[in-house]
MARSE-643830 format. One line per field, with one value per residue (C-alpha): residue number from 1; x, y, z; residue in one letter. Coordinates in steps of 0.05 Angstrom, whole numbers, plus 5000, padded with zeros to 4 digits. Layout:
# residues N
k (NUM,...)
xx (X,...)
yy (Y,...)
zz (Z,...)
r (A,...)
//
This chain:
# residues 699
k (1,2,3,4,5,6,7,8,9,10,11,12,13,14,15,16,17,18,19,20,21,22,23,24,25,26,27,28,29,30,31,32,33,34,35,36,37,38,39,40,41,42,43,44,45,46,47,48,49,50,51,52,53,54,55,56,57,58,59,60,61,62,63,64,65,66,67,68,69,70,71,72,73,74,75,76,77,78,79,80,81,82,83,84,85,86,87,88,89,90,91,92,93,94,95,96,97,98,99,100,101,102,103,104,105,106,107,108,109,110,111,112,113,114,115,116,117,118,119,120,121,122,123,124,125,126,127,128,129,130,131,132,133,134,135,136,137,138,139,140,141,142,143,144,145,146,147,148,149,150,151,152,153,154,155,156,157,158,159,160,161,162,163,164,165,166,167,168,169,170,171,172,173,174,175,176,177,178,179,180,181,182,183,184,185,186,187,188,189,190,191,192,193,194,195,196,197,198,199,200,201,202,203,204,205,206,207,208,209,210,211,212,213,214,215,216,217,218,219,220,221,222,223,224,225,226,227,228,229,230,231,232,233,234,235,236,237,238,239,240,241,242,243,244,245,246,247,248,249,250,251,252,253,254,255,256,257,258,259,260,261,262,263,264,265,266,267,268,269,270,271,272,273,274,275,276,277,278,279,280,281,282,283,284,285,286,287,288,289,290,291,292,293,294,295,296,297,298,299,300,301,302,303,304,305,306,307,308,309,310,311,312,313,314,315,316,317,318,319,320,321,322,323,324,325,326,327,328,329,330,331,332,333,334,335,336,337,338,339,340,341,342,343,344,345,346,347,348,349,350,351,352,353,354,355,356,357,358,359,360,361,362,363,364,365,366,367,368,369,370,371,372,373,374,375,376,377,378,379,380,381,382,383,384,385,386,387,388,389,390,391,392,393,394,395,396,397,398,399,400,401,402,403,404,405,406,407,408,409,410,411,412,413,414,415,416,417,418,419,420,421,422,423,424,425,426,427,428,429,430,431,432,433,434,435,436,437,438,439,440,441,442,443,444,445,446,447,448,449,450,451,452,453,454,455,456,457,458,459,460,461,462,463,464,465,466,467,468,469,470,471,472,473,474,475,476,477,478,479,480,481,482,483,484,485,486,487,488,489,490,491,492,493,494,495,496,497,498,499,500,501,502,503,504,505,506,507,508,509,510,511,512,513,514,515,516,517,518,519,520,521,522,523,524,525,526,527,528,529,530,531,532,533,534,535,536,537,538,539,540,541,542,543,544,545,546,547,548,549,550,551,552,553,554,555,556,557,558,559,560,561,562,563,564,565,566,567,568,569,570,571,572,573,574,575,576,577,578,579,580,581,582,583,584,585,586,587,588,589,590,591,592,593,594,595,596,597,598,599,600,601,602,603,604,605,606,607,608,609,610,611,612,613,614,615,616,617,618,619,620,621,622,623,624,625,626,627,628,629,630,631,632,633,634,635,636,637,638,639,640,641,642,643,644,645,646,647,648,649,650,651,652,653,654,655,656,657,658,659,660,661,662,663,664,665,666,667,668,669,670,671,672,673,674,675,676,677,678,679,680,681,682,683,684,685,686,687,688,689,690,691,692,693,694,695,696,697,698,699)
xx (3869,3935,3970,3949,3873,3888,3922,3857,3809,3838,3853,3787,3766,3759,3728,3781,3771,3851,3920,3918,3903,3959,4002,3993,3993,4056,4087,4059,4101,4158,4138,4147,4206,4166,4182,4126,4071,4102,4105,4029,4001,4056,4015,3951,3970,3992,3920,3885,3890,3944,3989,4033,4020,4087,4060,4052,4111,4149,4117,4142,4213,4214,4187,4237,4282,4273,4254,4339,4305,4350,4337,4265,4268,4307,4264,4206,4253,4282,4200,4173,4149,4151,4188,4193,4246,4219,4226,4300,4308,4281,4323,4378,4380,4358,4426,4475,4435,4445,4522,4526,4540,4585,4516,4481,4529,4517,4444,4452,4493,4438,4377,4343,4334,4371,4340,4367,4347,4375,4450,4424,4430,4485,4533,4505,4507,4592,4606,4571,4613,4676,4678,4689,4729,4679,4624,4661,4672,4593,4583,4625,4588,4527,4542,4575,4508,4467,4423,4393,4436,4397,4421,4431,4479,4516,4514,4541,4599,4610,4623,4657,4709,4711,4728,4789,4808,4802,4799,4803,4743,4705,4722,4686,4638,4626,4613,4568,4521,4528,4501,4442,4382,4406,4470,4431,4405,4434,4438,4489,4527,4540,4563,4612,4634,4648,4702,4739,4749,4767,4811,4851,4813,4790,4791,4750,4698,4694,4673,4629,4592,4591,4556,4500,4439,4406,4438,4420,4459,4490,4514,4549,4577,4607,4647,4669,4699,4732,4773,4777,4805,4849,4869,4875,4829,4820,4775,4732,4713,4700,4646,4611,4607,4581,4536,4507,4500,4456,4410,4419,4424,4488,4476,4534,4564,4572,4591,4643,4679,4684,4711,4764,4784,4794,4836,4879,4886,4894,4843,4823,4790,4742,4727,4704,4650,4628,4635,4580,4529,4533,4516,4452,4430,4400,4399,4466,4499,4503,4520,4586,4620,4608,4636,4694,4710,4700,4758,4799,4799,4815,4876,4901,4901,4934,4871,4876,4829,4776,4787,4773,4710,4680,4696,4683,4603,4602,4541,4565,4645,4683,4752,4756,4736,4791,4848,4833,4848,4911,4932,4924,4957,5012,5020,5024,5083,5045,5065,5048,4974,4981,4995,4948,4894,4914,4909,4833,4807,4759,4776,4845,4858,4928,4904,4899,4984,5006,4978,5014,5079,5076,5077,5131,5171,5152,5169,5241,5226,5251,5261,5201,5165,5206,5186,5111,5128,5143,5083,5049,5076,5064,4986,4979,4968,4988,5024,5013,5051,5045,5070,5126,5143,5148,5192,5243,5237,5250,5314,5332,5331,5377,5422,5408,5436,5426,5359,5341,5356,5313,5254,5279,5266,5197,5179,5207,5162,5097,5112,5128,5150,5140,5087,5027,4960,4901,4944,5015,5068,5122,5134,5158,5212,5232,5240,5277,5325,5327,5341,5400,5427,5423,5469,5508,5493,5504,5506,5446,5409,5421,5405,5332,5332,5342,5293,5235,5172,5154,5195,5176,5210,5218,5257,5298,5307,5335,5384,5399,5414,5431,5496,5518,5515,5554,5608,5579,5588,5590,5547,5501,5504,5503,5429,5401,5417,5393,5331,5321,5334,5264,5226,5223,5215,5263,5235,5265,5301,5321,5361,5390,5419,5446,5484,5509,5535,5578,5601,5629,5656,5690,5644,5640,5617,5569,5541,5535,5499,5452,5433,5422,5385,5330,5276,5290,5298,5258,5207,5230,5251,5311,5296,5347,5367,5402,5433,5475,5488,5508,5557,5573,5601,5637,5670,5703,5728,5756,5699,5699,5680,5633,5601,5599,5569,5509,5495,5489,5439,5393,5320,5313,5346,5402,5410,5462,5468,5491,5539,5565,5587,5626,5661,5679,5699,5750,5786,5799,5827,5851,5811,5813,5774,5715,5724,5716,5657,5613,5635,5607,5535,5536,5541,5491,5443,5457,5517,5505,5530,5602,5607,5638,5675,5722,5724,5751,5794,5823,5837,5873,5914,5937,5954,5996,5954,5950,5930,5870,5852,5861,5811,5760,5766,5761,5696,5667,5674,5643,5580,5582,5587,5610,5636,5605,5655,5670,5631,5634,5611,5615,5582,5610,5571,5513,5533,5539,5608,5598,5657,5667,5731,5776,5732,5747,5688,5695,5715,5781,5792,5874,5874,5843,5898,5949,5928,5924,5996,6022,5984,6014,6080,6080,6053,6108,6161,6123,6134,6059,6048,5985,5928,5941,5862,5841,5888,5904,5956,6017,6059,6140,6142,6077,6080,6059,5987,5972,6019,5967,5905,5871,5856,5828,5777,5748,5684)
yy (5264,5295,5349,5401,5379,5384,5458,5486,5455,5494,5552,5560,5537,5598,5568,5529,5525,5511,5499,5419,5420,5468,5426,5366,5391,5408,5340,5319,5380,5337,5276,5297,5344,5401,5473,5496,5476,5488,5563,5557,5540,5590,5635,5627,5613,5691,5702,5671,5679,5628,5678,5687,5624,5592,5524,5531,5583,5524,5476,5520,5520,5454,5440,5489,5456,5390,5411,5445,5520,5540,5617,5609,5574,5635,5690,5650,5651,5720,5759,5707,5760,5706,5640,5583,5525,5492,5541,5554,5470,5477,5528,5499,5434,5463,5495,5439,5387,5444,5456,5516,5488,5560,5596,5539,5552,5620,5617,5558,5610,5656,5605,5632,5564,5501,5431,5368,5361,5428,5401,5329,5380,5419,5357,5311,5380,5379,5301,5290,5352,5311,5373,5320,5371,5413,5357,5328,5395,5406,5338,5358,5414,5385,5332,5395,5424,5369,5356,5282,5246,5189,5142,5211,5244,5178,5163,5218,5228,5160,5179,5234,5192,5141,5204,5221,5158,5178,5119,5155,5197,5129,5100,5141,5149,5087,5078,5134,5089,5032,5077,5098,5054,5040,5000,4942,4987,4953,5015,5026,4961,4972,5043,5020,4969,5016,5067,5014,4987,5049,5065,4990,4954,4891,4852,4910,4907,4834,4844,4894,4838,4787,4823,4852,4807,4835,4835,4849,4854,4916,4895,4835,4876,4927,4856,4826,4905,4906,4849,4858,4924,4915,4829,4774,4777,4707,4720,4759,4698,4654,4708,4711,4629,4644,4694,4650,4592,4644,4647,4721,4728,4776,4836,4872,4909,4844,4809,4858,4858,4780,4785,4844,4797,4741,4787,4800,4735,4710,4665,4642,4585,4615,4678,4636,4608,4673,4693,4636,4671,4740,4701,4676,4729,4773,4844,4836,4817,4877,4917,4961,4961,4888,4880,4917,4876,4817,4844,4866,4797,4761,4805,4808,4728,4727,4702,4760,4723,4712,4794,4807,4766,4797,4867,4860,4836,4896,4942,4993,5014,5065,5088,5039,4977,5008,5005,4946,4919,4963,4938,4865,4862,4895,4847,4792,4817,4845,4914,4922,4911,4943,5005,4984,4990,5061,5088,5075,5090,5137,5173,5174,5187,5194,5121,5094,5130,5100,5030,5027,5062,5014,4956,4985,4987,4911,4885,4918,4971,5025,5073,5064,5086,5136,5169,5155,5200,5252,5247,5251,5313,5344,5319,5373,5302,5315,5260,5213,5184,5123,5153,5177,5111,5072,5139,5126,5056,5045,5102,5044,4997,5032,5052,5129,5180,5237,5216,5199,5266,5302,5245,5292,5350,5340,5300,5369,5416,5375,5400,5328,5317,5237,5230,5200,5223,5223,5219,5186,5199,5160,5109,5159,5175,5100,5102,5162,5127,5060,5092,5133,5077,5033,5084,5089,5160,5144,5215,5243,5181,5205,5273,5255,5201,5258,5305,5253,5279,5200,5142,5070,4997,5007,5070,5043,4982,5014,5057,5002,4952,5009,5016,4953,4940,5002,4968,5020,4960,4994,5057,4996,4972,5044,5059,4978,5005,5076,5043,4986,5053,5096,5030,5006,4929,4901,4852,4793,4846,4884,4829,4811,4889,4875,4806,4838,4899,4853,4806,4866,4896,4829,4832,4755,4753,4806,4774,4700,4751,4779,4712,4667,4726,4734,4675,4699,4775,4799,4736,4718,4650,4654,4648,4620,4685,4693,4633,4652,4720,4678,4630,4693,4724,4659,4651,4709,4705,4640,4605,4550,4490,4529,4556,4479,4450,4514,4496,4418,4435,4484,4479,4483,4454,4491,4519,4540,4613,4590,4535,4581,4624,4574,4548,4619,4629,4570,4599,4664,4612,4562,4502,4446,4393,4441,4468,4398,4381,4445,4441,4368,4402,4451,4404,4359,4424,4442,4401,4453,4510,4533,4564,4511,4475,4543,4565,4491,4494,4562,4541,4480,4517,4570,4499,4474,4412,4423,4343,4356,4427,4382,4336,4381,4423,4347,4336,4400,4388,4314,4360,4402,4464,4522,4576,4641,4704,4754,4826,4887,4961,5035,5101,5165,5221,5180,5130,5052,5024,4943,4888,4820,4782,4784,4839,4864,4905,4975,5023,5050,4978,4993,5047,5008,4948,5000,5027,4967,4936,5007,4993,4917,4944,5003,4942,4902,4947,4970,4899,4881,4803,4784,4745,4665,4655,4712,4698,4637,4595,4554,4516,4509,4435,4412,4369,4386,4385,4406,4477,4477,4483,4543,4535,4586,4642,4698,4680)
zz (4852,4826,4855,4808,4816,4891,4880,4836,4889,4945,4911,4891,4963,5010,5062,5097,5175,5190,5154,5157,5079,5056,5095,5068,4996,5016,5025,4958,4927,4976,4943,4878,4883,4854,4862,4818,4857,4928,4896,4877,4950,4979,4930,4959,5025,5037,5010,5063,5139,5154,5110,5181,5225,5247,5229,5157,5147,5180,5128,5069,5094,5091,5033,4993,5027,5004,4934,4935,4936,4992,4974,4976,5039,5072,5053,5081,5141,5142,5131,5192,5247,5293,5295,5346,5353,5289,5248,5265,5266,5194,5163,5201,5174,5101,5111,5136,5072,5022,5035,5070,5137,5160,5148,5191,5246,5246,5250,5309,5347,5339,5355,5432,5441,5417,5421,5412,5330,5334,5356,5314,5251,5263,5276,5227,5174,5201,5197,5119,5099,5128,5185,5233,5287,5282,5286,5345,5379,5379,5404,5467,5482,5475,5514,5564,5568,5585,5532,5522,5462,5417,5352,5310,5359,5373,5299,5270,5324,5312,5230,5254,5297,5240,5188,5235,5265,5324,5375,5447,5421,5388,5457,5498,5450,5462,5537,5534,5493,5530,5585,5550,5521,5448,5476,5436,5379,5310,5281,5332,5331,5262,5263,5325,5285,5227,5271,5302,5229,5204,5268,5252,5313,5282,5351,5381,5314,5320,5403,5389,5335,5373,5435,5382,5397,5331,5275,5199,5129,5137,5210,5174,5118,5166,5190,5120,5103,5169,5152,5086,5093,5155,5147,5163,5094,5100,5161,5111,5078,5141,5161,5101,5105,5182,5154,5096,5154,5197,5140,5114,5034,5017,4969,4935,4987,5012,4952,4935,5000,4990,4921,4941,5000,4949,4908,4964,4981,4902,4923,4856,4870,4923,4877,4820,4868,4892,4814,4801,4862,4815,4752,4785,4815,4759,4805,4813,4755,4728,4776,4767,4838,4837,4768,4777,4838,4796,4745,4803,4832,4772,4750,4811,4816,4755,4708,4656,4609,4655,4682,4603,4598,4658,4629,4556,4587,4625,4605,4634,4651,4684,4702,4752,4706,4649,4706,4733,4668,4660,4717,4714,4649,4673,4720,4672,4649,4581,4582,4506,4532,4586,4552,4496,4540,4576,4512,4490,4557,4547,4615,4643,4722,4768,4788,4718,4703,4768,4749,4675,4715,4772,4712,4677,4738,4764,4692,4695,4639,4687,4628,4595,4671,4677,4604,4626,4690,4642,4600,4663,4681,4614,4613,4676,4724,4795,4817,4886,4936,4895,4833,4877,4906,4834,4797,4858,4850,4782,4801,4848,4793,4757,4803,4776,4820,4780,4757,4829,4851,4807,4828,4897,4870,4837,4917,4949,4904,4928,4996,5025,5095,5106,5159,5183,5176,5133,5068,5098,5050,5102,5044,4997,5050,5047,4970,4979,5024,4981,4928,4951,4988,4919,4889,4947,4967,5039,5057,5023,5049,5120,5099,5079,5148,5190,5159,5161,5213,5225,5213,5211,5213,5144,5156,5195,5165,5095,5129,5165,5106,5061,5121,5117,5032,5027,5079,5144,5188,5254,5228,5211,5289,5318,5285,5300,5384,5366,5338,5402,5437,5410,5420,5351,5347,5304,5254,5199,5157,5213,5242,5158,5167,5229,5218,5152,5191,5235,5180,5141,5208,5228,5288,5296,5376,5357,5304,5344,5394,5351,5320,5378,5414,5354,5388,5462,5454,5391,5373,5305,5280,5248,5164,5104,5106,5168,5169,5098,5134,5196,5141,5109,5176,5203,5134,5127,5201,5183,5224,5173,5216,5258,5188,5164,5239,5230,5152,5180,5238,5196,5198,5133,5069,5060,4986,4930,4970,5025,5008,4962,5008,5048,4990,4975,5044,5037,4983,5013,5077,5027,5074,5010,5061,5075,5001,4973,5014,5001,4923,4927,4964,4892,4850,4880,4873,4809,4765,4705,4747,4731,4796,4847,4794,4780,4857,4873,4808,4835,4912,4883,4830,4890,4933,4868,4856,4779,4778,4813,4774,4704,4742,4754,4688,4657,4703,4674,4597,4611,4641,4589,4639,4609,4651,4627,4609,4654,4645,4670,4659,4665,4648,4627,4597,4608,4556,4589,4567,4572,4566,4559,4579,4515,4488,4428,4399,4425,4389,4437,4444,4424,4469,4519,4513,4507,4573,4608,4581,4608,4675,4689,4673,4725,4780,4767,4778,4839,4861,4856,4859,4817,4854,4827,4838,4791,4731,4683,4737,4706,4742,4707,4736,4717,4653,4588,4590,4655,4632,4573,4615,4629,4698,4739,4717,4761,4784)
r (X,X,X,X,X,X,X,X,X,X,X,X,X,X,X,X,X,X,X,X,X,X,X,X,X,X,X,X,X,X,X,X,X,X,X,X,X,X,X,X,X,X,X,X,X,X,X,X,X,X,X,X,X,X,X,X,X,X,X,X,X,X,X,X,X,X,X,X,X,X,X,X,X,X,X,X,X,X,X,X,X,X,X,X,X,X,X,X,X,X,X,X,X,X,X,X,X,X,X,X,X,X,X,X,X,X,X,X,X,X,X,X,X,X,X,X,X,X,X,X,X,X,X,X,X,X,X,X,X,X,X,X,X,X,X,X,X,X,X,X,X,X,X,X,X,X,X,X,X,X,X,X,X,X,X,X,X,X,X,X,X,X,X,X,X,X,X,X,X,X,X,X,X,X,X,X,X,X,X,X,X,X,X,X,X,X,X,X,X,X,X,X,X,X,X,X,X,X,X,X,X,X,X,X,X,X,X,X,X,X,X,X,X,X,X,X,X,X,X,X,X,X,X,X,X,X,X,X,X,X,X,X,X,X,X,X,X,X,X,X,X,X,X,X,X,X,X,X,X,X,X,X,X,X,X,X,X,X,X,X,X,X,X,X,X,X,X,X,X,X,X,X,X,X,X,X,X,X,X,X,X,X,X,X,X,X,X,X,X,X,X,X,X,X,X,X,X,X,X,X,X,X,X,X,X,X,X,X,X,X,X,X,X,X,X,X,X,X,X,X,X,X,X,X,X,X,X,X,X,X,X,X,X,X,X,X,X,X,X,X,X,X,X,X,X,X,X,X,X,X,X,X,X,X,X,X,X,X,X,X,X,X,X,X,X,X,X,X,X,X,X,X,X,X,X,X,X,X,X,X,X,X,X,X,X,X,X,X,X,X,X,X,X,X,X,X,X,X,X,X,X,X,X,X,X,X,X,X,X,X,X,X,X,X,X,X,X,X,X,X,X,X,X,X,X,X,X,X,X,X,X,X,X,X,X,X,X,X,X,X,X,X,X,X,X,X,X,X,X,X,X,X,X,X,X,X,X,X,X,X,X,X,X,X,X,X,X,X,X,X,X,X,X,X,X,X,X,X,X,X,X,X,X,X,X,X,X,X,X,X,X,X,X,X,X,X,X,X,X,X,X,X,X,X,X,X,X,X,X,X,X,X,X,X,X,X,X,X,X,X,X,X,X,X,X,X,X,X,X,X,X,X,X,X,X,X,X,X,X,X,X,X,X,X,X,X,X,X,X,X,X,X,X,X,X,X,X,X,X,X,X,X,X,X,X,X,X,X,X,X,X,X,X,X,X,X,X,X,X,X,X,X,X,X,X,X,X,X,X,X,X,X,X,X,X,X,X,X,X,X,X,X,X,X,X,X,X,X,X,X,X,X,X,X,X,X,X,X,X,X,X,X,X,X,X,X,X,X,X,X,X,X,X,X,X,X,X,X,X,X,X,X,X,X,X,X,X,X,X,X,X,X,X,X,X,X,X,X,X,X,X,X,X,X,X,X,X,X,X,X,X,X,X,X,X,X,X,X,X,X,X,X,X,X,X,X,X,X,X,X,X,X,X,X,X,X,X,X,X)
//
């Protein structure tokens, strides 16, 4: 019978002996969400003699309740003459499901006598409406005054701890289930596993896991995200394998976690084969999470055509799906799509700017990013951390000081302090700081250092590097103690900051210090880079044969960086053995390069041996190497004025020579000598051909 047949039979029925058949109309009005008919038996309940009775009143609170007829619900409430513990429970949790969880409190305060669904509702009510202090805080004093805790209580402290990442309070959470009887309760498991992902505990999830003697697929999903989210991400795809093995079939929470871990592995390969589950499994292959993952993957592992395929059979799209694709085609260096596909999308998002921005900026088309920040602005978009990081970035890029500091400006209006915490905004502190250092604003770099809340390695490494490329050698050094100092490990680029700082200082014992230290003292393995800091240092202290010995006894093939560098240091100490032998290394590397062959040519033009600089200029046309002209730049009034050795398309270009002729004058009768290695060197006794040559070039 139907539920309106059911509503005429009783209404016309006035011979009912108790309230059992009002009350289970009542779930039917439940069951089908209807408002109309829960009004209808309300209606003829006040006509009959259960009008008052607590059980039914109870029943009608609930049921407006669950049909989303909060006011109804309260009024049944507010005219009750007499309530019990169920009838505050039910108005209660009507409250905290509805959204007004302040006006649930209040009533809880009020309640004669709270039971433990009472404190269930309350906390559960604070921890779905992300109240998690307050959930936590009710927890406590429930726990304070005794009462009996089950799976509800646990579960939704648990979600609670999770929403804060709060690991002390997950901790104990913890023991106090192992101490009660659902320590084995999957429910449980899972939702343990779940806050010690979200607090960063992977080792403490995977425990918890493996000490679960039932498990299902949720348990198992809560496992894949946990890596997925927190790494190794590789270990995400070795326990869906283990979870396949154990004979449970994945869904697409599952499946999705497994493709995002593939994406952040650019596992290719192994996403193609999960691609090929989805495609058999009809429930699933339309499914938008899952598809979206799917184009995520596939731009991300560089496989824009197959990211395109997936999307264009996509029934159904969203944001997400649109700036996926935004994304991946920015990162196949096609801006022009990029931007191509930003502007169809049929809804636009601060997630979907910072992708095309973010591509702009990757792709070196810093200006083009920085006139999409703009548009941003202008659109009434509020701008991320994210958007932050790449508008300083691409201000890096360009080595913009001016535009950098009004990037400052718009980071200082958004209230900004570079911290921790639910949203950290640290990194936009470290783009502040590269960025300043990049345009060699050491001083506003230490300004913004200094005003940080929370620093990281990061922090400290840029300040640290940005020190020693701006030639703060032993500022460089003081920080690297001040930073062993506050307990900050030093890491690989810590150490490249640090063996800079003494090679610019002249700090050469320092330096040997620092780098045979890094195994015993810090952990790292000294990388390619350290050693061409280590030749770089050495060289310029004159170190040559110690530089050569370290190059010999590297771990690693040494390449065109670092012999570089010790051929450069042997012209500076004129060391033509050394010189020889590390030119010879170049040119084995790369014979096309007119590098080594002018740095030799120079050291033996400033030694006089204008036989052997005819040589190697003779060796160099029979390569075909041509040395590439000189350029430099400068901007004034915002205008970039570029030149070219021998220049002579500018427009001042006679005032320029005049300038300069003026300028080598003045030197000369200051007694300057010119530099032999940076001009065109002739020798008065060399013969005829040899005076002819142009020899030497600045490299």
């Amino acid at each position: 019978m139907t539920t309106n047949g059911i509503v005429k039979q009783i209404i016309g029925d006035f011979s009912l002996l108790n309230s059992s058949p009002f009350a289970k109309l009542l779930d039917s009005c439940i069951k089908s969400r209807s408002v109309r008919d829960a009004r209808r038996v309300h209606a003829r309940i006040t006509k009959t003699q259960f009008a008052y009775e607590v059980f039914i009143q109870n029943r009608l609170i609930d049921a407006y309740g669950k049909c989303g007829f909060l006011n109804d619900a309260r009024k049944v409430f507010d005219k009750m003459p007499e309530r019990n513990t169920f009838s505050w429970n039910s108005i209660i949790s009507t409250l905290m499901k509805s959204g007004f969880p302040d006006e649930g409190a209040r009533l809880f305060a009020a309640m004669p006598q709270p039971d433990q669904c009472s404190w269930n509702s309350i906390i559960a009510g604070f921890a779905q409406r992300e109240r998690f202090e307050e959930a936590l805080e009710c927890f406590v004093m429930m726990h304070r005054k005794g009462f009996v805790m089950n799976e509800y209580t646990f579960g939704s402290c648990l979600s609670a701890c999770s929403g804060l990442k709060d690991l002390k309070m997950g901790t104990q959470v913890h023991g106090l289930i192992l101490k009660s009887q659902f320590s084995l309760d999957v429910y449980m498991g899972t939702a343990l596993i779940d806050m010690y992902s979200k607090c960063g505990f992977v080792n403490s999830a995977q425990r918890v896991f493996d000490e679960m003697r039932e498990k299902n697929v949720v348990s198992w999903n809560s496992l894949i995200a946990c890596y997925e989210q927190n790494g190794p991400a590789k270990e995400a795809l070795y326990v869906f394998v283990r979870m396949m093995e154990s004979g449970y079939e994945p869904d697409e929470v599952t499946l999705a976690s497994v493709v995002s871990a593939c994406a952040s592995l650019a596992a290719a390969k192994q996403g193609l084969e999960i691609h090929a589950c989805v495609v058999k499994c009809d429930k699933l292959r339309n499914d938008v999470i899952l598809s979206n993952a799917l184009v995520d993957m596939y731009a991300k592992c560089g496989r824009i055509y197959e990211a395109r395929c997936v999307f264009d059979r996509m029934p159904l799209r969203n944001v997400v799906s649109e700036t996926s694709m935004v994304s991946g085609y920015a990162k196949a260096a096609s801006t022009a799509a990029a931007r191509s596909m930003f502007i169809t999308m049929t809804e636009r998002n601060v997630v979907s700017w910072n992708a095309l921005i973010a591509g702009y900026t990757q792709n070196g088309e810093n200006e083009e990013a920085l006139v999409l920040f703009r548009m941003l602005k202008r659109e009434g978009i509020c701008p991320t951390h994210y958007t932050f990081g790449n508008l300083l970035n691409a201000c890096s890029n360009l080595a913009d000081l001016q535009l950098g500091r009004q990037a400052h400006t718009h980071v200082l209006k958004h209230g900004y302090r570079f911290q921790y915490g639910e949203e950290p905004d640290v990194f936009v502190g470290n783009a502040l700081l590269d960025m300043y250092m990049k345009c060699g604003s050491v001083v506003e770099a230490c300004q913004v250092f200094e005003k940080m809340v929370e620093k990281d390695n990061v922090s400290w490494n840029a300040m640290i590097v940005g020190y020693a490329q701006n030639g703060y050698g032993i500022e460089a050094l003081g920080l690297f103690k001040e930073m062993l100092a506050v307990g900050e490990k030093p890491d690989n680029v810590t150490m490249i900051g640090a063996l800079c700082a003494c090679s610019h200082a002249g700090l050469v014992e320092e330096g040997r210090h620092y780098f045979f230290s890094m195994t015993k003292e810090y952990g790292l393995e000294p990388s390619k880079d350290h050693f061409t800091c280590m030749v770089d240092l050495l060289g310029r202290a004159g170190c040559l044969d110690e530089a050569k010995n370290l190059i010999e006894t590297m771990p690693m093939q040494p390449d065109a960086v670092i012999w570089g560098s010790l051929l450069g240091a042997c012209k500076v100490h004129h060391n033509i053995t050394i010189g020889e032998y590390a030119a010879a290394k170049l040119m084995e590397i790369d014979c096309t390069n007119s590098g080594p062959y002018v740095l030799l040519s120079n050291i033996y033009a400033e030694l006089g041996r204008w036989k052997d600089v005819v040589r190697v200029r003779k060796v160099m046309k029979h390569q075909g190497v041509v040395k590439q002209p000189g350029c430099s730049w400068i901007e004034i009034l915002g205008r970039v004025h570029v030149f070219m050795v021998k220049d002579k398309r500018h427009s001042q270009r006679h005032e320029i020579y005049s300038l300069l002729k003026m300028l080598s004058k003045q030197m000369k009768l200051a007694g300057d000598v010119p530099d032999p290695g940076g001009s065109e060197v002739l020798d008065p006794q060399a013969d005829a051909e040899v005076s002819s040559a142009e020899v030497a070039v600045r490299t």
